[in-house]
C-alpha positions in Angstrom: 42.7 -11.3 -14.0 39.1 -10.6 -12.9 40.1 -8.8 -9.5 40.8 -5.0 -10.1 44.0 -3.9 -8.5 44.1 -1.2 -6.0 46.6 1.0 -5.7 47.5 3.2 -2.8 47.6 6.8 -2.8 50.6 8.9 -2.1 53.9 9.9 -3.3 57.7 9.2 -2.3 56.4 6.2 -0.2 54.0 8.0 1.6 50.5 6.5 1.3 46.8 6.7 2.8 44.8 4.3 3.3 41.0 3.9 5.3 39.3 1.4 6.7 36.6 0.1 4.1 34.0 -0.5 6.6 33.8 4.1 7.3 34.2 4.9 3.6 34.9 9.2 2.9 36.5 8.9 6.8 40.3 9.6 5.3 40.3 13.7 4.3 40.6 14.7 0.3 43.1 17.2 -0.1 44.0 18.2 3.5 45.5 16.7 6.6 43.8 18.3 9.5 40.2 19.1 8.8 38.6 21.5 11.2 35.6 18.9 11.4 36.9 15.6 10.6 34.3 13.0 9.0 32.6 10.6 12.1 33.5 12.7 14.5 37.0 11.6 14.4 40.1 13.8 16.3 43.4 14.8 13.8 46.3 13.6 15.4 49.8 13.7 14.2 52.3 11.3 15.2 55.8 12.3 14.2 59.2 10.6 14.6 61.9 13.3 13.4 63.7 15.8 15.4 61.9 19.2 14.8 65.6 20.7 13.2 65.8 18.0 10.9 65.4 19.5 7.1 61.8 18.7 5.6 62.3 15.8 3.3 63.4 13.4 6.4 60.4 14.3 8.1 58.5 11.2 9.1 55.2 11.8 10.5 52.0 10.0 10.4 48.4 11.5 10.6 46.2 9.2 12.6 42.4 9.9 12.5 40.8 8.2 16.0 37.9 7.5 17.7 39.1 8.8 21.3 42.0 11.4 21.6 45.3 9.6 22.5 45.7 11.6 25.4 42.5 11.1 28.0 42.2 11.9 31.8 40.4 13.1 34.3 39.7 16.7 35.6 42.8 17.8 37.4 42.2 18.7 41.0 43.7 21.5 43.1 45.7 20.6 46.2 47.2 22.8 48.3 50.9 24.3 47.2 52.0 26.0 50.1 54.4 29.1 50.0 54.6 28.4 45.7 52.8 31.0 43.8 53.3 32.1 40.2 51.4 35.3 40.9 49.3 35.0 37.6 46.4 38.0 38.9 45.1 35.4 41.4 43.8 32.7 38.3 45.1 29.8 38.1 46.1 28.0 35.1 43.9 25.1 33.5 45.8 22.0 32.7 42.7 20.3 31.3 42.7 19.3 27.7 40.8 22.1 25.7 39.2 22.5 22.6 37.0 24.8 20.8 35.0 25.0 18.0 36.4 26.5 15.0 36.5 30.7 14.6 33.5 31.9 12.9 34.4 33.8 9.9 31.8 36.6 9.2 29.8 36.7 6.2 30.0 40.5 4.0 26.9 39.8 3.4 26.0 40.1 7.4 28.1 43.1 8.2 31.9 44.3 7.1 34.6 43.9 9.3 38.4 45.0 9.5 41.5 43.7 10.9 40.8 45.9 14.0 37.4 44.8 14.9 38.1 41.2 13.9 40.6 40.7 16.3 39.9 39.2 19.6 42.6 37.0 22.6 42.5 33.8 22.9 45.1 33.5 25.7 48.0 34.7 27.9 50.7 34.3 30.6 52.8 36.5 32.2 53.2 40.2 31.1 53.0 40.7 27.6 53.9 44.5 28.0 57.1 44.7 30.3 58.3 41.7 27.3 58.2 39.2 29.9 55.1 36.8 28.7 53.5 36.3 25.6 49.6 37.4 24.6 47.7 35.0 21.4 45.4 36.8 19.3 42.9 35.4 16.2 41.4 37.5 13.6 39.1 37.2 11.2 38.1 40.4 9.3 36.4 40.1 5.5 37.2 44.4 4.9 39.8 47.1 4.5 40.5 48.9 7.3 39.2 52.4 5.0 41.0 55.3 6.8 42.0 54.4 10.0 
């Protein structure tokens, strides 16, 4: 046989596979790079129930050119006597992204858990236990005596 065979990757019939015309656009070792090679978007596709135990999970990650979900801008119209009262802003229902957190260098300055941390979004009233508040942190020290 003068043809090589190739094999695909993967384990219990899972497998990976890329498109040899974008060769390195499939991630090594990971399924949802922060930065994904050609400027692709992570998306996974799954087709179990969330409650089902882990080994029937069937998912697929897809790595694509445009996000499956695209539209415009939504538009405000008017809504009449409805309000939701959220302080006067209303919610965005845009897609959003950012870029990823940047984690700071000990060599640039030392931060703890307290200074690291920093909201990223709310709704309702976080205090009276009716809403919900999402933090980040990144912190590369101890928190030393406080």
């Amino acid at each position: 046989m003068a043809d090589k065979l190739k094999y695909l990757s993967g384990f219990g019939n899972d497998f990976a596979s890329e498109d040899p015309r974008c060769p390195g656009s499939l991630p090594q070792g990971q399924n949802n790079p922060q930065v994904c090679p050609y400027g692709l978007y992570a998306e996974q596709l799954s087709g179990t129930a969330f409650t089902a135990p882990r080994e029937y999970n069937q998912r697929s990650w897809l790595y694509r050119i445009r996000p499956s979900v695209l539209h415009r801008p939504f538009q405000k119209i008017p809504q009449g006597e409805f309000s939701n009262n959220w302080d006067e802003d209303y919610p965005n229902p845009n897609q959003l992204r950012w870029h990823p957190f940047e984690i700071p260098k000990l060599s640039d300055v030392k931060v703890d858990f307290v200074e690291g941390l920093g909201s990223i979004c709310g709704a309702g009233d976080a205090k009276t236990r009716h809403g919900v508040g999402i933090h980040i942190y990144a912190c590369n020290g101890s928190m030393e005596n406080k």
